[in-house]
N, C-alpha and C positions, 0 to 999 in steps of 0.2 A: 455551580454544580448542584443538581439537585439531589434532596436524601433519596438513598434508593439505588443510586445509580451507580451499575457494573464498569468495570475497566472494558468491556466490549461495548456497550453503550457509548461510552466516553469515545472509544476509537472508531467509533461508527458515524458520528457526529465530525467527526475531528476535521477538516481540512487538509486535501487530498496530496497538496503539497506538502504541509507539517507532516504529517503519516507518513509519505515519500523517506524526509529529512530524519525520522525517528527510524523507521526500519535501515537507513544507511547507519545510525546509532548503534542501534541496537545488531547491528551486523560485526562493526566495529569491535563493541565490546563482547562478545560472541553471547547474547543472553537468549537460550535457547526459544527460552517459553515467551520473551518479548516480541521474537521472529516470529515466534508461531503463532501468537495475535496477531500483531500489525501485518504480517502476511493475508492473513486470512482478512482481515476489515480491507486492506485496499484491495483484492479479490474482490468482494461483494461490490464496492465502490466501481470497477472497472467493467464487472461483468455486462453489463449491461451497455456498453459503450460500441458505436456503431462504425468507428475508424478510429486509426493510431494518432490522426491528424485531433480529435478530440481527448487522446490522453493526454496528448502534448500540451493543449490549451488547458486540462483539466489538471495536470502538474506545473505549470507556469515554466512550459520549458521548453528552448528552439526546438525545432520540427527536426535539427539535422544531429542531436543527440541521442544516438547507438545506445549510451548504456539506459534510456528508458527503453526501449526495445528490448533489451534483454533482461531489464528488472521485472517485465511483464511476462515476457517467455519462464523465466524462473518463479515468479509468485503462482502461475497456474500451475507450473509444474508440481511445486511442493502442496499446493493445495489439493490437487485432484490424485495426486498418486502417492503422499506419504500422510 
C-alpha cells in the first residue's frame, strides 16, 4: 500500500469478488459505516457494467445465483436513495 492512501482508495482498487466476500462481512457483523463503504466502491465498480451475465463473471459466480441479483438490486438501492 502506498503512503497516502484512503480506505476508499483501497476499496476501489480491491477485487470485485473480495469486496463481494467483505460486504457479506461486514453485513454479518452489522458494521454500519463498513456497509456504507463497501456498498458504495461495488456501486462504482458495477455501474458501468452492460448485463447481469458480466456481474456474474465479474464476481466469480454461477450465472444461476439469485442472491447476486439481489445484492445488486440492494447496493443501488441504499446507494441512490439513503
Amino acid at each position: 500500500m502506498r503512503q497516502g492512501t484512503t480506505f476508499d482508495e483501497i476499496l476501489h482498487d480491491m477485487d470485485a469478488n473480495f469486496l463481494y466476500e467483505l460486504i457479506c462481512v461486514a453485513h454479518y457483523l452489522q458494521l454500519k459505516s463498513l456497509i456504507d463503504l463497501t456498498h458504495e466502491a461495488m456501486v462504482k465498480k458495477i455501474e458501468n457494467l452492460s448485463s447481469i451475465k458480466e456481474l456474474y463473471h465479474m464476481l466469480h459466480r454461477p450465472e444461476n445465483v439469485s442472491e447476486v441479483v439481489l445484492f445488486v438490486i440492494g447496493a443501488y438501492f441504499i446507494h441512490y436513495f439513503f
